[in-house]
PALO-957949 format. One line per 2 residues: number of its first residue (from 1); for each residue x, y, z of N, C-alpha, C. Coordinates in nm, 2 decimals, decimal comma, padded with zeros to 4 digits, always signed. Each point is the difference from the previous one (the first is absolute). Layout:
N
NUM) X:Y:Z:X:Y:Z:X:Y:Z ~ ...
***
This chain:
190
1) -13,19:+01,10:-02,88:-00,03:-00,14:-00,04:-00,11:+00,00:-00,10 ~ +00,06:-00,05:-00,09:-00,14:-00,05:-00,11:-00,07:-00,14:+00,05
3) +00,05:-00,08:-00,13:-00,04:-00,12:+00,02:+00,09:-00,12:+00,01 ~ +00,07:-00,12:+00,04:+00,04:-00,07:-00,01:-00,06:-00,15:-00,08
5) +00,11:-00,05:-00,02:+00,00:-00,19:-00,07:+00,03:-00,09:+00,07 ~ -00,10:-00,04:+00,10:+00,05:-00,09:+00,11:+00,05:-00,13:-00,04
7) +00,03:-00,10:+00,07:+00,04:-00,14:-00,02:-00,07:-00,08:-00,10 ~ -00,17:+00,03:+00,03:-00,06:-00,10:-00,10:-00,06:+00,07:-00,09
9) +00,09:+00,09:-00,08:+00,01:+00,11:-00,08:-00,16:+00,07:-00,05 ~ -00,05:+00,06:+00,10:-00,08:+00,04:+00,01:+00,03:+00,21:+00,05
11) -00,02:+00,08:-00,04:-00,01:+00,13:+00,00:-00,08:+00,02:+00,12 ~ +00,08:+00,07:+00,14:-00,10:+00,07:+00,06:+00,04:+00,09:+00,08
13) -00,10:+00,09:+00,00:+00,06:+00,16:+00,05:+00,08:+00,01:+00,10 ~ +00,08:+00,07:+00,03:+00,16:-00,03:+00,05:-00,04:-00,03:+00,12
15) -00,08:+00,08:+00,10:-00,03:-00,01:+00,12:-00,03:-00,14:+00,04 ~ -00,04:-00,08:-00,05:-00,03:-00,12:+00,03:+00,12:-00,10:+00,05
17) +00,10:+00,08:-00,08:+00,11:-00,07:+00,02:+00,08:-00,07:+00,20 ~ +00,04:-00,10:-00,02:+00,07:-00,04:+00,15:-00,06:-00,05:+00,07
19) -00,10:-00,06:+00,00:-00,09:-00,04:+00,09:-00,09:-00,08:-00,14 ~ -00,05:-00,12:+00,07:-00,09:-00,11:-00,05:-00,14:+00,06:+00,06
21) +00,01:+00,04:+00,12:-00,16:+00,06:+00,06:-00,02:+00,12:-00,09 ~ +00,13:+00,07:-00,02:-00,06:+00,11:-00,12:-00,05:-00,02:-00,10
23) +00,05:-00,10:-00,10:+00,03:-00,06:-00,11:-00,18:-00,06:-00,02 ~ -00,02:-00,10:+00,09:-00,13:-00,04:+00,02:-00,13:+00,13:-00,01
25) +00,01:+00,09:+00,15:-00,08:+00,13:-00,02:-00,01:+00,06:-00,13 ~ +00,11:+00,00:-00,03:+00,02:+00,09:-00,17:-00,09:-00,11:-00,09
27) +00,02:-00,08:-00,06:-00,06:-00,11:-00,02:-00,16:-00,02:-00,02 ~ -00,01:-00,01:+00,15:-00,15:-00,07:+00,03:-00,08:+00,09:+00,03
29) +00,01:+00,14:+00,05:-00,08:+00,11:+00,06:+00,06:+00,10:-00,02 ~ +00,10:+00,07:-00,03:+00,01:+00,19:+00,02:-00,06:-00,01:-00,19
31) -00,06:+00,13:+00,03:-00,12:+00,06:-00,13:-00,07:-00,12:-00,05 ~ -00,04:-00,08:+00,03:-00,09:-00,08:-00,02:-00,15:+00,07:+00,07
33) -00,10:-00,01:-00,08:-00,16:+00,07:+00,05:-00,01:-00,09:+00,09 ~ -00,04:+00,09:+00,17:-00,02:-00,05:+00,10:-00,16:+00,01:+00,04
35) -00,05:-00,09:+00,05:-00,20:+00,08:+00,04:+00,01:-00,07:+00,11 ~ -00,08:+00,04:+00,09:-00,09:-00,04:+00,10:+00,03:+00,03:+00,15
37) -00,06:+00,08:+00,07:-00,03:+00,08:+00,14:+00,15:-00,08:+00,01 ~ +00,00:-00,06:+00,11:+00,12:-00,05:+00,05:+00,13:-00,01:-00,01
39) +00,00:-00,06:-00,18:+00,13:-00,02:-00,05:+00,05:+00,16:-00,01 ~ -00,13:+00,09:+00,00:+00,08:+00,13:-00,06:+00,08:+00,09:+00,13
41) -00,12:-00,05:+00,12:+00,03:+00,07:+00,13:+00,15:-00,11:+00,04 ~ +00,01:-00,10:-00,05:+00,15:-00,05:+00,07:+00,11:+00,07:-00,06
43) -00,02:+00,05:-00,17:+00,09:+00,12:-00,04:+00,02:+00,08:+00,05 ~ -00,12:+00,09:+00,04:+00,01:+00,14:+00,05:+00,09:-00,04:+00,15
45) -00,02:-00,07:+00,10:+00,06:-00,02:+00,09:+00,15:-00,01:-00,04 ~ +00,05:-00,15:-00,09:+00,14:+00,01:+00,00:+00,08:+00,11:-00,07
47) -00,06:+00,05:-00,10:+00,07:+00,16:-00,06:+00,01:+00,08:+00,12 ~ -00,07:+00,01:+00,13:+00,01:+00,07:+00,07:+00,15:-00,02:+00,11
49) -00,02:-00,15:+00,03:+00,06:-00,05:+00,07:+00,13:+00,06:-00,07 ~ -00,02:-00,02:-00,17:+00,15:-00,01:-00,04:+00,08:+00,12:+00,02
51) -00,08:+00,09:+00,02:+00,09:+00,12:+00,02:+00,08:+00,05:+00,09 ~ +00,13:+00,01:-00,10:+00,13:+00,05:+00,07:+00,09:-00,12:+00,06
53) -00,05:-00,09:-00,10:+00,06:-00,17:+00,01:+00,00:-00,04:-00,16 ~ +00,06:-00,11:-00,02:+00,06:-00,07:-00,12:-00,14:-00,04:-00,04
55) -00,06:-00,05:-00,06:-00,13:-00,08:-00,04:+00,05:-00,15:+00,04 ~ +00,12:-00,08:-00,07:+00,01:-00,09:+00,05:+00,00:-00,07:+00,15
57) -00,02:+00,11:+00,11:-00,02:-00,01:+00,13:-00,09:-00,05:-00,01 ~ -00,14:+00,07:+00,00:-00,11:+00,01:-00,05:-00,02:-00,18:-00,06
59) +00,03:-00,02:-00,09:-00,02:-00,13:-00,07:+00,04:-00,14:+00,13 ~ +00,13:+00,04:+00,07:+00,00:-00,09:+00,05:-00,08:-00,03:+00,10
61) -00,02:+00,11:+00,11:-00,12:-00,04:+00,08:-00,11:+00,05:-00,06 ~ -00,03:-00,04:-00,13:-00,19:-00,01:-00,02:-00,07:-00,08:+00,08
63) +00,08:-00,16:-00,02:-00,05:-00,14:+00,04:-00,07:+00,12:+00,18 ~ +00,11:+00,01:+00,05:-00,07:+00,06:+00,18:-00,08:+00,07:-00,01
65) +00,03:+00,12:-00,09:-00,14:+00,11:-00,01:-00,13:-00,09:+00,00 ~ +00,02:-00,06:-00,11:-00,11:-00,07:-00,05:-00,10:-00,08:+00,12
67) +00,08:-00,03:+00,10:-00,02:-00,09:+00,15:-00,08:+00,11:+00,04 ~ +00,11:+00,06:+00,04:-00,02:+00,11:+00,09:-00,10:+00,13:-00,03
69) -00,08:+00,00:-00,10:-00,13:+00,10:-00,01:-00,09:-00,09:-00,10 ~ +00,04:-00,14:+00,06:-00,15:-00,10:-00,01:-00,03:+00,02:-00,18
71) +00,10:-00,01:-00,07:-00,02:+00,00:-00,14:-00,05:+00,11:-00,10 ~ +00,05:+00,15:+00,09:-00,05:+00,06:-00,03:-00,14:+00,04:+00,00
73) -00,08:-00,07:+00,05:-00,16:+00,04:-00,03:-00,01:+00,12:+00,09 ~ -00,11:+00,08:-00,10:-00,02:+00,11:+00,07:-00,07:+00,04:+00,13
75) -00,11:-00,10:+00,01:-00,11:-00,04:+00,10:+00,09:-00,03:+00,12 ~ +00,08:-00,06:-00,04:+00,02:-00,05:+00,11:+00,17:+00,07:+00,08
77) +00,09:+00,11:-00,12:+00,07:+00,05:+00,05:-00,08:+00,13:+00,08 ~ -00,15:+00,06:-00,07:-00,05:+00,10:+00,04:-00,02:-00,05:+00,14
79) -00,04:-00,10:+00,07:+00,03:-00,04:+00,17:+00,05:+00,00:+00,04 ~ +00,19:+00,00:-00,02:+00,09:+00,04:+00,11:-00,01:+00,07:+00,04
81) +00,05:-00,05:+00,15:-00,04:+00,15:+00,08:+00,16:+00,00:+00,09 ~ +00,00:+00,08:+00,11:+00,11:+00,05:+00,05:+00,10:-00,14:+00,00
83) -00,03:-00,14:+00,08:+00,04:-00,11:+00,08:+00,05:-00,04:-00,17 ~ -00,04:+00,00:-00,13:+00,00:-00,05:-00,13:+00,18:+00,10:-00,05
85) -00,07:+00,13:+00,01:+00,15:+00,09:-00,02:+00,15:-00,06:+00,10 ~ -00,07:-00,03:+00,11:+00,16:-00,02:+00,11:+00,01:-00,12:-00,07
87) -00,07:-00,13:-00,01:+00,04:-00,14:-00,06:+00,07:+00,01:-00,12 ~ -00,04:+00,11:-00,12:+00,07:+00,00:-00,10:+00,20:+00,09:+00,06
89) -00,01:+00,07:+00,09:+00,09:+00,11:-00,01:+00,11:-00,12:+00,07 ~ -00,05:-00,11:+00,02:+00,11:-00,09:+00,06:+00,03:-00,13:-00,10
91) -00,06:+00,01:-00,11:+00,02:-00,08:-00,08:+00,08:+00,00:-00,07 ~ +00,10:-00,06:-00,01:+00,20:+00,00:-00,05:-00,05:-00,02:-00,17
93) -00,08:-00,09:-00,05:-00,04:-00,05:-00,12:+00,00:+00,12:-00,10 ~ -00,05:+00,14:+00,03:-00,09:+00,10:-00,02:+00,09:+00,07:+00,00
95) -00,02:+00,19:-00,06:+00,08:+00,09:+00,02:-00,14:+00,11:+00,13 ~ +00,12:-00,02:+00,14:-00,09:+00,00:+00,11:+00,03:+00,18:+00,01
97) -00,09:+00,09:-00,08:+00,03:+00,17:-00,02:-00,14:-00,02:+00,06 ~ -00,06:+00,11:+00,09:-00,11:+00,00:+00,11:-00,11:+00,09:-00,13
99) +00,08:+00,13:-00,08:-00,08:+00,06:-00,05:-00,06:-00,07:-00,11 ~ +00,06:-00,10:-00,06:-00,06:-00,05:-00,16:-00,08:-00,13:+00,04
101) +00,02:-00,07:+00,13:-00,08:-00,09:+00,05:-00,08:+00,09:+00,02 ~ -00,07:+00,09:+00,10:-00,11:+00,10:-00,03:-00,05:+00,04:-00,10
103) +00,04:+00,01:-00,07:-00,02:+00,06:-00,11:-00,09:-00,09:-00,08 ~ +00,08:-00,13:-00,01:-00,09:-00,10:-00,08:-00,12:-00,03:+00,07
105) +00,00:-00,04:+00,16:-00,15:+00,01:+00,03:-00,13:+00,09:-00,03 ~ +00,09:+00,12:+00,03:-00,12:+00,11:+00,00:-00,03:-00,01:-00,17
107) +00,10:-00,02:-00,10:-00,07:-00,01:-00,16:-00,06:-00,11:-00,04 ~ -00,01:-00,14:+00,10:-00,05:-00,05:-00,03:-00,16:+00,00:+00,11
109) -00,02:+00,11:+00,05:-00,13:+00,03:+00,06:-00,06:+00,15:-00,10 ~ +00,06:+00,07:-00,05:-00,02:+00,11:-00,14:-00,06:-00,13:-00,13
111) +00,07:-00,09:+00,01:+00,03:-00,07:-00,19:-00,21:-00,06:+00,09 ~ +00,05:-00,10:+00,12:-00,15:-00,03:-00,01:-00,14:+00,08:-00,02
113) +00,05:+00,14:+00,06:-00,10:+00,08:-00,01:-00,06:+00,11:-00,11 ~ +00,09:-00,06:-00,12:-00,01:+00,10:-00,11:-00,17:-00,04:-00,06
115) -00,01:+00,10:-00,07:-00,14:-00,02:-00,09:+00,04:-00,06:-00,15 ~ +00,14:-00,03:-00,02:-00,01:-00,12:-00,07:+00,10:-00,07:+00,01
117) +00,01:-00,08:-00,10:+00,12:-00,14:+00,04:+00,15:+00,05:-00,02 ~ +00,08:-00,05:+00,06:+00,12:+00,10:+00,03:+00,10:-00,06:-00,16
119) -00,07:-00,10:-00,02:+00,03:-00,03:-00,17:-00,02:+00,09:-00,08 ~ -00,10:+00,06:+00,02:-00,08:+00,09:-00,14:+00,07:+00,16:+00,03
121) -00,02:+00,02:+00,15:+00,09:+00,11:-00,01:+00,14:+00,02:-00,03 ~ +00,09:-00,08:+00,01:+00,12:-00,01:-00,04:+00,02:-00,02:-00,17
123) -00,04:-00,10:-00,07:-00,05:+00,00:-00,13:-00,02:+00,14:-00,04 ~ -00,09:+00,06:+00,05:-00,05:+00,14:-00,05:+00,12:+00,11:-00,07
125) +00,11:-00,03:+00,09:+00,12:+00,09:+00,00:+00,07:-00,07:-00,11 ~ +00,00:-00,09:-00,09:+00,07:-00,09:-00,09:+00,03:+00,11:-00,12
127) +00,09:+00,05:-00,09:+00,03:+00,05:-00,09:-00,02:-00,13:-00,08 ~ -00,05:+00,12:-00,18:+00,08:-00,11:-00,08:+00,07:-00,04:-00,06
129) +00,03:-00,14:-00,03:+00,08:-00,07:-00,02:+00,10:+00,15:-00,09 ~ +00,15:-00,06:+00,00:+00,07:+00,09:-00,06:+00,16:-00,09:-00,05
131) +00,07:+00,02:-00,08:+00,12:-00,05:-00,04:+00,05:-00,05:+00,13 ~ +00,06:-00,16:-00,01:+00,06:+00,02:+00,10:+00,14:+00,05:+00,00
133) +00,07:+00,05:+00,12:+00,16:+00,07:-00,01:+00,10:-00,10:-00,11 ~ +00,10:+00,08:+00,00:+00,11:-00,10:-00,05:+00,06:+00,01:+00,08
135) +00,04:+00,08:+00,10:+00,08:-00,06:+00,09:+00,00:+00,02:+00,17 ~ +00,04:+00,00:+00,10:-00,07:-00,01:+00,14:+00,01:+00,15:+00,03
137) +00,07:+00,11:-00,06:+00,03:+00,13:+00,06:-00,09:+00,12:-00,08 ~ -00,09:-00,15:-00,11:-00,11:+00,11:-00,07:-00,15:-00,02:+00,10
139) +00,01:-00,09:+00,12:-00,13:-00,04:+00,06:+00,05:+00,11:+00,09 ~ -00,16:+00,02:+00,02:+00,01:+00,15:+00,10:-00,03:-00,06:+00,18
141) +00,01:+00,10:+00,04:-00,05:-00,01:+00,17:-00,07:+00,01:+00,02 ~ -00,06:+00,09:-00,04:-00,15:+00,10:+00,04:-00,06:+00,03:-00,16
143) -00,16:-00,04:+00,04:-00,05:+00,13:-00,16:-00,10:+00,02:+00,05 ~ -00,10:+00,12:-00,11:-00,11:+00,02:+00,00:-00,13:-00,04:+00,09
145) +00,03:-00,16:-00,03:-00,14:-00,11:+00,05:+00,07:-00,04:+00,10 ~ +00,12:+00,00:+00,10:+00,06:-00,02:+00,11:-00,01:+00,07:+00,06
147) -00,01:+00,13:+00,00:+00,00:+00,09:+00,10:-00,17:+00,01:-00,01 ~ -00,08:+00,00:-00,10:-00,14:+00,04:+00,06:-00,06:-00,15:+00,01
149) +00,04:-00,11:+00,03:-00,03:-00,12:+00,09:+00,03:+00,05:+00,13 ~ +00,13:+00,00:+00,02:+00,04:+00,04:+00,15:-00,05:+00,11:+00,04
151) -00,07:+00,08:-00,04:-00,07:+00,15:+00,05:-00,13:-00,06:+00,01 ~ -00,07:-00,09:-00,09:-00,14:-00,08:+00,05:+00,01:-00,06:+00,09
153) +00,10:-00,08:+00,07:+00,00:-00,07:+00,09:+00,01:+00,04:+00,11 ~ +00,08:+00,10:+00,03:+00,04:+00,14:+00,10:-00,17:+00,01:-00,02
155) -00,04:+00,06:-00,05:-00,12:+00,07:+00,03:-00,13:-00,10:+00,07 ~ +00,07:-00,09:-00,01:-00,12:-00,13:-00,01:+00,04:-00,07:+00,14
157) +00,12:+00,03:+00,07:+00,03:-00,01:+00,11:+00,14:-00,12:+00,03 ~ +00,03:-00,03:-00,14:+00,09:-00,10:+00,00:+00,15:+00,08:+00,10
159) +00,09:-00,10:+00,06:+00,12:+00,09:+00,03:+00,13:-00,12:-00,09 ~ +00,13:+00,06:-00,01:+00,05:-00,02:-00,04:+00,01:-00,07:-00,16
161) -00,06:+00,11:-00,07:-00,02:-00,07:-00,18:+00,04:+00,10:-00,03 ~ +00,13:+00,09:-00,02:+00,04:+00,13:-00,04:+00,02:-00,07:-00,20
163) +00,03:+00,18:-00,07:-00,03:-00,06:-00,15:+00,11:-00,09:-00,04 ~ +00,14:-00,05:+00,03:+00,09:-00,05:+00,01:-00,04:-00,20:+00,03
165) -00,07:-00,02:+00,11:-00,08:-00,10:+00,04:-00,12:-00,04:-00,05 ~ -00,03:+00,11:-00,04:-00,13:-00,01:-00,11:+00,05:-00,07:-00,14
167) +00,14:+00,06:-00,07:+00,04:-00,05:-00,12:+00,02:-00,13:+00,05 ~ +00,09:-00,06:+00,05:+00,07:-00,09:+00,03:-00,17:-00,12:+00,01
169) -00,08:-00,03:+00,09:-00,17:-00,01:+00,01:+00,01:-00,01:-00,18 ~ +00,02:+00,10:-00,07:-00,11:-00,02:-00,16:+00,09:-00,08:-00,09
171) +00,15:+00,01:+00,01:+00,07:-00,10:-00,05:+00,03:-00,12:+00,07 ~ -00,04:-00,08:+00,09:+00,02:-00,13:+00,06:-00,15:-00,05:-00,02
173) -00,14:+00,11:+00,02:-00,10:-00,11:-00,02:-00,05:+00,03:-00,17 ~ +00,06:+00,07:-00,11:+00,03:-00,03:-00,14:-00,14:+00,12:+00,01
175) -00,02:+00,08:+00,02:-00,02:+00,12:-00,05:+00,06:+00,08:-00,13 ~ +00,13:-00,02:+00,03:+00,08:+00,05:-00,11:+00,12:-00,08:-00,02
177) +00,02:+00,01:-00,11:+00,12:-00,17:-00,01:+00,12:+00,09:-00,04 ~ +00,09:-00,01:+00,11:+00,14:+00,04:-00,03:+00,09:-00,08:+00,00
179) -00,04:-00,14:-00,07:+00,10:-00,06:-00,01:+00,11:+00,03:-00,13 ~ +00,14:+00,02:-00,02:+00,05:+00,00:-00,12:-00,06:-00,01:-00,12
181) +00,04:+00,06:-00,10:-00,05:-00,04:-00,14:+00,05:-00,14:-00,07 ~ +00,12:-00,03:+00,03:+00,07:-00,14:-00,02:-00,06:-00,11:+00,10
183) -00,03:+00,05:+00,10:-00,02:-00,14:+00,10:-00,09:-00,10:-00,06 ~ -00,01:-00,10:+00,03:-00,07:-00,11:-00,02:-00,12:-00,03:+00,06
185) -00,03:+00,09:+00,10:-00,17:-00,01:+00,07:-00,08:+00,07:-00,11 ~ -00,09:-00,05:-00,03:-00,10:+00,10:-00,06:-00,17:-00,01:+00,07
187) +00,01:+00,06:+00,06:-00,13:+00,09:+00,04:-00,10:+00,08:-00,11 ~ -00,12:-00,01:+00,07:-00,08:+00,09:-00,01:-00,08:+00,09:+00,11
189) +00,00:+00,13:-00,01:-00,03:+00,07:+00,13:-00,16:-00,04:-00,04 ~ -00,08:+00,03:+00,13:-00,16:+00,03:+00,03:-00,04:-00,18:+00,00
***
């Protein structure tokens, strides 16, 4: 897939295509510059979530996620405790996987306890800016600054941000803009 010409003849990278919730995400937020503790800890969670599932899953129950780990805040996901994991693992809204619900509490008790803001560390890993692709099979999976993000985070105690989850993390909160060269979003990364 490259790019498409949708209805209100606007260019946008093929993936977007089929979906109005895609269409929107693509749109309003993927590679768009993301900042601040929370919004970035609610990425790192759903990339997590997303794996080994569609993204558009993911999109549709945000609205529950969003319920259900109290808006993402980190303070306050770093206090779930056991009775918090079983309430979520029965939550139909949600994708109810026992290990990535763990997973996101204990990172969001690592992200509180870091010596600095989980903004600035993630930022840190930002390449620069670079051509964007011409077409969706020149955007990569993995690079350089995705695998030694995910090796800092591993080390730093994070679970589930492998360099795969890591890329996907740097192109949704606009680290790196892989949107088409044709498309009609224009960004700026940082």
């Amino acid at each position: 897939m490259t790019a498409s010409v949708e209805p209100d003849g606007r260019i946008r990278c093929g993936w977007s295509e089929g979906s109005q919730l895609y269409r929107d995400y693509h749109d309003q937020e993927w590679g768009r510059p993301l900042h601040g503790d929370d919004a970035l800890f609610e990425r790192v969670c759903l990339e997590a979530f997303q794996s080994g599932l569609a993204w558009i899953t993911i999109l549709r129950k945000r609205p529950a996620f969003r319920k259900a780990f109290e808006g993402f805040s980190i303070e306050r996901v770093a206090g779930f405790g056991a009775a918090d994991v079983e309430r979520l693992l029965t939550d139909p809204g949600i994708v109810r996987n026992r290990a990535k619900i763990e997973a996101s509490v204990h990172n969001a008790r690592v992200a509180r306890d870091l010596d600095e803001s989980l903004d600035t560390l993630l930022w840190s890993f930002a390449p620069s800016p670079r051509k964007r692709p011409r077409k969706m099979s020149d955007v990569p999976a993995v690079t350089a600054e995705s695998t030694a993000l995910a090796k800092e985070l591993k080390r730093r105690g994070f679970k589930f941000v492998g360099p795969t989850t890591a890329y996907a993390l740097m192109q949704a909160t606009g680290m790196v803009d892989d949107h088409i060269a044709d498309c009609w979003v224009n960004v700026r990364t940082r």
